[in-house]
C-alpha positions as CSV (number, residue, x, y, z in Angstrom):
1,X,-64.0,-81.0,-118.7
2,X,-66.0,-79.3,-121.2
3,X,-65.1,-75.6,-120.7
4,X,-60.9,-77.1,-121.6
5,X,-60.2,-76.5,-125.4
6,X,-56.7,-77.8,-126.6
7,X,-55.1,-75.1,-129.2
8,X,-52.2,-77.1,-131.0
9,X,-49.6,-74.8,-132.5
10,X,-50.2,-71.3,-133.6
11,X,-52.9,-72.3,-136.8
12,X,-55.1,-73.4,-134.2
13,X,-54.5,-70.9,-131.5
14,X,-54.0,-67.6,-133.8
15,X,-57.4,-68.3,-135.0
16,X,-59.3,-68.9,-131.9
17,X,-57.4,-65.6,-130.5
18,X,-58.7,-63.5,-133.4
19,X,-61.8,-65.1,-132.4
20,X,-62.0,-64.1,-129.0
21,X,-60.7,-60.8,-129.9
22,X,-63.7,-60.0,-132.2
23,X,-66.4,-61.4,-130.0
24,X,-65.3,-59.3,-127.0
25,X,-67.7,-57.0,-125.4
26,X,-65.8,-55.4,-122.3
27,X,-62.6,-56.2,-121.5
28,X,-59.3,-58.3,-122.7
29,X,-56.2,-58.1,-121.1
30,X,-53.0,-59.8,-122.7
31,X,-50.0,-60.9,-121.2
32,X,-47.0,-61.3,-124.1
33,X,-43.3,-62.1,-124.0
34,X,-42.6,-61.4,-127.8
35,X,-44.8,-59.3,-130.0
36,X,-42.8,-59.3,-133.6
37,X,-43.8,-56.8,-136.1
38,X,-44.7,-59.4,-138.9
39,X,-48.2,-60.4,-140.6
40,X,-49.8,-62.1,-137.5
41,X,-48.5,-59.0,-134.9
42,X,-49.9,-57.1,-137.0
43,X,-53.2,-58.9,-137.5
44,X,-53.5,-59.2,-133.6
45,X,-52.9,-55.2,-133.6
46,X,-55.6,-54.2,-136.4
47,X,-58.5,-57.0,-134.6
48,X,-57.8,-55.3,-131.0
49,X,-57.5,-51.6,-132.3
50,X,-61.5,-52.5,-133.9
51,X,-62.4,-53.8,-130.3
52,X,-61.4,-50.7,-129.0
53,X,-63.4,-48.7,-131.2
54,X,-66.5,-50.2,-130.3
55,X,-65.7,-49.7,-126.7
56,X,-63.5,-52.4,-125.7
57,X,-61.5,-51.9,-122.7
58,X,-57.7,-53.4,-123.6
59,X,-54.7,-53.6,-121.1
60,X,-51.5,-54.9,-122.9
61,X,-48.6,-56.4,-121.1
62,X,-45.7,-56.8,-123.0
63,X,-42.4,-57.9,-121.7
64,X,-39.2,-55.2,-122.0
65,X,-36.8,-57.8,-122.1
66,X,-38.2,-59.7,-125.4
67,X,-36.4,-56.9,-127.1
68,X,-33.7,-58.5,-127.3
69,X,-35.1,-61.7,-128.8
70,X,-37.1,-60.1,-131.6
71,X,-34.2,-58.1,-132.8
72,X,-31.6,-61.1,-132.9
73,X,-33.4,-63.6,-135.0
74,X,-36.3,-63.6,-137.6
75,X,-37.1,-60.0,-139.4
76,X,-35.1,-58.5,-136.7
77,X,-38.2,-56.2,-135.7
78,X,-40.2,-55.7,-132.8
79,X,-43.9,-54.2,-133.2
80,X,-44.2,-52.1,-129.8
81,X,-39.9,-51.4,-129.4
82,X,-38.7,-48.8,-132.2
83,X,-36.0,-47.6,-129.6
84,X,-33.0,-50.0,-128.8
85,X,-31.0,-48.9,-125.4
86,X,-26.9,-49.5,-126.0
87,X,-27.1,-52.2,-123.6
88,X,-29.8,-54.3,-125.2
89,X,-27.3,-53.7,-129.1
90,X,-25.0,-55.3,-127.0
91,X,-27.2,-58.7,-125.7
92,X,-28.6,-58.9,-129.4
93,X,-25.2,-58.3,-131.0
94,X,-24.1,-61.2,-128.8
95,X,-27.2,-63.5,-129.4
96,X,-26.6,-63.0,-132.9
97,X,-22.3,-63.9,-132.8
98,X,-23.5,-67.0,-131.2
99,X,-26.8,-68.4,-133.4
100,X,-27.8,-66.3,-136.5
101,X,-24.3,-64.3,-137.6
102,X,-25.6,-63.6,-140.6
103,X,-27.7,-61.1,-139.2
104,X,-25.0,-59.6,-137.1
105,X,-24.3,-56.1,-139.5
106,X,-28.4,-56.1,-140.3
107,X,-29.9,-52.7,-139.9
108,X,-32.6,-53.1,-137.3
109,X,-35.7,-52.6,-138.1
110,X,-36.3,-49.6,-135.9
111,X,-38.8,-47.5,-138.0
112,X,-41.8,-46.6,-136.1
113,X,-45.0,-48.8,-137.1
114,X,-48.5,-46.9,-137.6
115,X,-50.4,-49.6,-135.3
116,X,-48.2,-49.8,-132.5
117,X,-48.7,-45.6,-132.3
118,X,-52.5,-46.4,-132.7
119,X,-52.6,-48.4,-130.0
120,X,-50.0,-46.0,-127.4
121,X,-52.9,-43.4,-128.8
122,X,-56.0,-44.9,-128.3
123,X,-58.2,-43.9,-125.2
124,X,-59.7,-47.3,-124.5
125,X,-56.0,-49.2,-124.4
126,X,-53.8,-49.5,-121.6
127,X,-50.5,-50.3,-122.8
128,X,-47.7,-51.3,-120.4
129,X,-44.1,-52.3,-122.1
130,X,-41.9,-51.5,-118.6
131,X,-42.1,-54.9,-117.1
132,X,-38.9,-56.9,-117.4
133,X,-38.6,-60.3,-117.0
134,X,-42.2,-61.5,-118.1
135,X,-42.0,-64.4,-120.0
136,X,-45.9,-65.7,-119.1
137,X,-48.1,-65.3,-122.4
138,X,-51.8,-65.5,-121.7
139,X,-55.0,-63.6,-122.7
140,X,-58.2,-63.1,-121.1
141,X,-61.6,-62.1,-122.2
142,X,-64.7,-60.5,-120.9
143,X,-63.5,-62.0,-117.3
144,X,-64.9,-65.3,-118.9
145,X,-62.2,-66.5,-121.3
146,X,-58.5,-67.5,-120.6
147,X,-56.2,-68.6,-123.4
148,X,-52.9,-69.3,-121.5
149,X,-49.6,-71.4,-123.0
150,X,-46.1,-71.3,-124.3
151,X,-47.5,-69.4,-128.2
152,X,-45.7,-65.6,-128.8
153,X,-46.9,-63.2,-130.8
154,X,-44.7,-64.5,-134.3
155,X,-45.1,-65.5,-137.4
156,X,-43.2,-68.5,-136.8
157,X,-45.7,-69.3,-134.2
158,X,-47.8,-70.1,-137.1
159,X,-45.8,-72.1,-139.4
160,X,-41.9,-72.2,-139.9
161,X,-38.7,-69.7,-139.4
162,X,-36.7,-68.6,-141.5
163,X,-34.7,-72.1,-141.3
164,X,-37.4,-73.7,-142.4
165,X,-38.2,-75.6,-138.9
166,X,-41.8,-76.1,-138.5
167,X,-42.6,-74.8,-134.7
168,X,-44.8,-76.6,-132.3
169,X,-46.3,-75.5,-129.2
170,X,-49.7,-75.7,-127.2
171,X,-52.1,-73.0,-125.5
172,X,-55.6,-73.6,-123.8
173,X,-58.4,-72.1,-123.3
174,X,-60.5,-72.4,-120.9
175,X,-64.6,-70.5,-120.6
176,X,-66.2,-70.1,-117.1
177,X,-66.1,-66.8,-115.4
178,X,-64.9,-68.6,-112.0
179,X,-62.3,-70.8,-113.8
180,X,-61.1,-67.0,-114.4
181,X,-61.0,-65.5,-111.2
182,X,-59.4,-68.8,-109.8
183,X,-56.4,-68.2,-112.5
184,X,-56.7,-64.5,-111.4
185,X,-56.9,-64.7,-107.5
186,X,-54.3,-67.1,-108.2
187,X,-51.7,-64.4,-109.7
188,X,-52.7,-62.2,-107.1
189,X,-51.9,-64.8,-104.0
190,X,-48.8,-65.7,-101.9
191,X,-49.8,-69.0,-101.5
192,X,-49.3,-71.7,-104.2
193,X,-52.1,-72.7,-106.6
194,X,-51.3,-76.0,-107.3
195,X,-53.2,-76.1,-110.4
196,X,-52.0,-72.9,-111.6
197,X,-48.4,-72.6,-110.5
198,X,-46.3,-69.8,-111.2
199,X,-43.5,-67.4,-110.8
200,X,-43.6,-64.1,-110.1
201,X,-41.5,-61.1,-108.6
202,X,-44.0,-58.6,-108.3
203,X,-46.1,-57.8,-106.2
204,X,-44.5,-60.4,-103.8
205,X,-41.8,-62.7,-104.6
206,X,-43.6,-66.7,-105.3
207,X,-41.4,-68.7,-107.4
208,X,-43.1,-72.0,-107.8
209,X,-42.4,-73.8,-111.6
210,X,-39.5,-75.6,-110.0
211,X,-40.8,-77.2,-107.2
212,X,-44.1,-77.9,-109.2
213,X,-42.0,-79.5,-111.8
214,X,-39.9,-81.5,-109.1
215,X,-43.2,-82.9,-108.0
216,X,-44.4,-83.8,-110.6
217,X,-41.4,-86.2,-111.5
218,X,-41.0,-87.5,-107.9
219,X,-44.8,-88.7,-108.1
220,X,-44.2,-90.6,-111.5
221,X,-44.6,-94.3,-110.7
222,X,-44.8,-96.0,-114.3
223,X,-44.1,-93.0,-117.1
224,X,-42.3,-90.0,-117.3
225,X,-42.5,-87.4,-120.4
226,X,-40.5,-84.5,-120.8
227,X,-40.4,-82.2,-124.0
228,X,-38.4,-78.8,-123.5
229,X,-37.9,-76.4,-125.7
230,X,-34.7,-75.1,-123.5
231,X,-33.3,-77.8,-120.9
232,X,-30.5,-77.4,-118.4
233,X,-29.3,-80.0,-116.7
234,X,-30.2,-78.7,-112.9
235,X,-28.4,-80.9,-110.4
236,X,-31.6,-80.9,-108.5
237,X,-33.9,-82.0,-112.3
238,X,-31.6,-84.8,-112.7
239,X,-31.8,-86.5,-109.3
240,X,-35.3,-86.0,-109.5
241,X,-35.0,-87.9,-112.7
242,X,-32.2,-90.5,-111.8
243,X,-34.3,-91.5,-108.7
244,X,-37.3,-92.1,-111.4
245,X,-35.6,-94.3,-113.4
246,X,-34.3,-96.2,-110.3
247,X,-38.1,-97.0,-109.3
248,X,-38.8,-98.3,-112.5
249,X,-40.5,-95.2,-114.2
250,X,-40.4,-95.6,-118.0
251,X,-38.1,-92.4,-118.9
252,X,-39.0,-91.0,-122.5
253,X,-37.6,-87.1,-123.2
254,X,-38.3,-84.9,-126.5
255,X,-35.7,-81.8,-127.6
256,X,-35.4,-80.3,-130.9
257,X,-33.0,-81.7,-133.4
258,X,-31.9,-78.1,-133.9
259,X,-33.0,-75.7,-131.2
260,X,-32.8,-72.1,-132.1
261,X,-30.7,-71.4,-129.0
262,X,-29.0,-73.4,-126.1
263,X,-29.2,-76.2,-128.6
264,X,-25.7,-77.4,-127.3
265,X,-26.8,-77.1,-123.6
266,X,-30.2,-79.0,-124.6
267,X,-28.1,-82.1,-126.3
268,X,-26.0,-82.3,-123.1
269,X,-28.6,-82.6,-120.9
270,X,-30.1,-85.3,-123.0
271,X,-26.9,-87.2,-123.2
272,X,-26.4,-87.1,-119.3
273,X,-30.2,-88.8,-118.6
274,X,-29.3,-91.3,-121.8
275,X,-25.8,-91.7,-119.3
276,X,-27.1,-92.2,-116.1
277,X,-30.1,-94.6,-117.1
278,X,-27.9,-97.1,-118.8
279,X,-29.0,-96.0,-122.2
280,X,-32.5,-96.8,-121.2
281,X,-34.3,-93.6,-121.0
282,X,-35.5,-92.8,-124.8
283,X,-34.3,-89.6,-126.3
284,X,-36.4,-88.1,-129.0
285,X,-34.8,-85.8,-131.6
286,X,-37.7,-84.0,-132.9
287,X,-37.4,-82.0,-136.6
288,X,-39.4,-79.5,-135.2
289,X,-38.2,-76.8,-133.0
290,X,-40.7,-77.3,-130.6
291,X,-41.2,-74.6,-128.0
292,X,-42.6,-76.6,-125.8
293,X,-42.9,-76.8,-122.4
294,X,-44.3,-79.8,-121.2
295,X,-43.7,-82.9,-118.1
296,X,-46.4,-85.6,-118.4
297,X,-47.0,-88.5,-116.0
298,X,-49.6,-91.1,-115.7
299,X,-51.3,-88.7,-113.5
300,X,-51.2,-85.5,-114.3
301,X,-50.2,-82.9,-118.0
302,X,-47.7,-80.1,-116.9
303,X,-47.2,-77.4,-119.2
304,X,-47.0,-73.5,-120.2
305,X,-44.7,-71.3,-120.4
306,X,-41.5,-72.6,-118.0
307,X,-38.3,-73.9,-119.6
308,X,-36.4,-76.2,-117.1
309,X,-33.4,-73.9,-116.9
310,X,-32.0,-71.4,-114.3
311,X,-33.4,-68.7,-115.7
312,X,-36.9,-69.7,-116.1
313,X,-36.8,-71.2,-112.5
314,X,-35.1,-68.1,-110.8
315,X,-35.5,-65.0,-112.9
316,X,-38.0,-64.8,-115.3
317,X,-42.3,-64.6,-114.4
318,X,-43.5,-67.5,-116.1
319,X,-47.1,-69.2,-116.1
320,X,-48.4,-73.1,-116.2
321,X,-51.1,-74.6,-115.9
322,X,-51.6,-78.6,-114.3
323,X,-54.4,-81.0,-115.8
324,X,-55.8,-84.6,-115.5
325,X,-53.8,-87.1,-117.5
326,X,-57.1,-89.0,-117.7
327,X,-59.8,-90.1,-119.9
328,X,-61.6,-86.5,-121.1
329,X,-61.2,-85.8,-124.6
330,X,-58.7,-82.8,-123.2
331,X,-56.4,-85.4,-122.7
332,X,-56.5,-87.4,-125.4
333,X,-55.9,-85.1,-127.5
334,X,-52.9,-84.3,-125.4
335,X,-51.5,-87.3,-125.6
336,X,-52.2,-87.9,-129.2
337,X,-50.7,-85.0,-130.3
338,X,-47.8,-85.8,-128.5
339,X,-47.7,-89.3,-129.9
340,X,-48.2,-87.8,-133.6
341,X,-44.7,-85.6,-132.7
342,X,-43.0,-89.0,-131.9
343,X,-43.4,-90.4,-134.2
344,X,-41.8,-87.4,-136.4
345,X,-39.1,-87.8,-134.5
346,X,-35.5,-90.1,-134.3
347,X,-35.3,-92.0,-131.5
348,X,-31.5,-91.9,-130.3
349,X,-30.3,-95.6,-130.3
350,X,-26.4,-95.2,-129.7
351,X,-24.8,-92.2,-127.5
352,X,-22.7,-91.0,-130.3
353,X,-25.7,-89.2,-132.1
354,X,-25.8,-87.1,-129.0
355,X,-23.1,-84.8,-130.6
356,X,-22.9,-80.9,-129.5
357,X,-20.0,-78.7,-128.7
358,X,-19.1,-78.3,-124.8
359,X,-18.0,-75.3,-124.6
360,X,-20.4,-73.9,-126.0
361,X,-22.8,-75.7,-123.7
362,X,-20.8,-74.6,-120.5
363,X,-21.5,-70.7,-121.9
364,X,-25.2,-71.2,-122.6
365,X,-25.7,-73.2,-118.9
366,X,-23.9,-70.1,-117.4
367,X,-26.4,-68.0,-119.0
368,X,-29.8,-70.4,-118.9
């Protein structure tokens, strides 16, 4: 399809964003999980606080809970939370004990930012940091526009963290004012979408990533292609995956070398497919921490925002989107992009590379 753009990783999706931002005429709405106060939050701020002086109606979503995430890694700052309740020191304190101790006794960066009060000021923004839970990140412009995909509001979004792992992720965009209000009447719908599936508690309960996921992998017939950024080994995921393999599906699964959490969790469940297909599934080991969230087959592309964890599945609102794994130039690009990261990678040839520590993935599956 014409109207489907591919964004790959945030210095192609940042810019197009900006883009959109500046060309807008009416309305943009954005949906955001993290929002860090760093160069590109910033950036974002300054481009939609211009649209809303030249009449611009904005309505900002941003989750509550990504609190917790900005203040225990990175800068440690959060562009829209200068206020951090006892219970969230507690979650970050913890996040920090368990992946990035040396940031344990930081001072947060709590000092109110100029923007951020700009924007809770300005008449023509509707700003709504309450909802909890929201891990979805999508934009949408003028009713015609949708960017939607697994890209926060970071720096690191746009190049490498403070480890010095280059991050990789995908959005899309997508023009056509009825494209729109399909994604839209979808959101607002009890019935499933099944090219826009989704989770959401409010305003009706529709949790549908899982099943959507579990489809996907019963249908495979010849390949199956999983990259996660966080993966639990769901009892449910890995028959879906263990049946697979015992059709004949070519099994092929991408994690980070070194996630930035649940990275213990994420080389268990690797080690358990590379187990139960004989050793024949291939296990990538990318050197990128690649946030995404993606399930291929020789049908159909998978991805957005979703982990395959408990939380994603059962807790959190989370967005994807479903395409043709056919011949457009979409899809290509899909699948060459994902070709280029394989090559990046280590392909795991003996079980004893799988190395992680067990308790510590027993913790992080009790709280993924």
């Amino acid at each position: 399809m014409d109207n489907i753009q591919l964004l790959v990783d945030g210095k192609e999706a940042f810019p197009m964003i900006l883009e959109c931002i500046q060309k807008a005429k009416e309305s943009i709405y954005i949906n955001m999980f993290l929002w860090r106060c760093d160069k590109i939050g910033n950036e974002l701020a300054k481009a939609l606080l211009e649209a809303a002086d030249r009449g611009v109606q904005i309505t900002i979503s941003k989750d509550q809970y990504g609190i917790v995430l900005e203040y225990s890694e990175e800068d440690q700052s959060s562009f829209f939370h200068d206020t951090i309740s006892l219970l969230d020191r507690v979650s970050i304190a913890f996040l920090c004990v368990f992946y990035n101790n040396d940031l344990l006794f930081n001072k947060l960066l709590t000092t109110r930012n100029e923007l951020a009060h700009e924007i809770y000021q300005h008449p023509n923004i509707t700003l709504d940091i309450r909802r909890k839970y929201d891990h979805s990140k999508f934009y949408i412009f003028d009713h015609k526009t949708l960017i939607l995909g697994g890209i926060n509001v970071e720096d690191k979004e746009n190049g490498a963290d403070r480890q010095g792992r280059v991050y990789q992720d995908y959005m899309v965009k997508i023009d056509g004012e009825e494209c729109v209000r399909e994604f839209l009447r979808s959101r607002d719908a009890r019935n499933s979408n099944t090219s826009m599936p989704s989770n959401q508690k409010e305003p009706f309960h529709k949790f549908e990533i899982e099943q959507s996921y579990l489809d996907m992998i019963r249908e495979s017939r010849e390949y199956l292609f999983i990259q996660m950024a966080y993966f639990s080994p769901l009892p449910i995921v890995m028959k879906a995956i263990e049946e697979a393999y015992q059709r004949g599906v070519e099994i092929t699964v991408m994690i980070p070398n070194s996630a930035n959490f649940t990275d213990d969790l994420n080389k268990k469940t690797v080690k358990e497919i590379y187990k139960m297909t004989h050793g024949e599934a291939k296990i990538y080991l990318t050197p990128k921490m690649a946030h995404t969230k993606l399930v291929m087959n020789e049908n159909r592309i998978h991805f957005g925002s979703s982990n395959i964890n408990k939380k994603a599945f059962y807790i959190l609102d989370e967005q994807n989107m479903i395409f043709k794994n056919d011949d457009s130039a979409f899809a290509k690009r899909f699948r060459r992009s994902v070709e280029e990261n394989m090559q990046e990678a280590v392909l795991i040839r003996d079980i004893r590379e799988l190395k992680y520590n067990k308790w510590k993935a027993i913790l992080e599956s009790i709280l993924m």
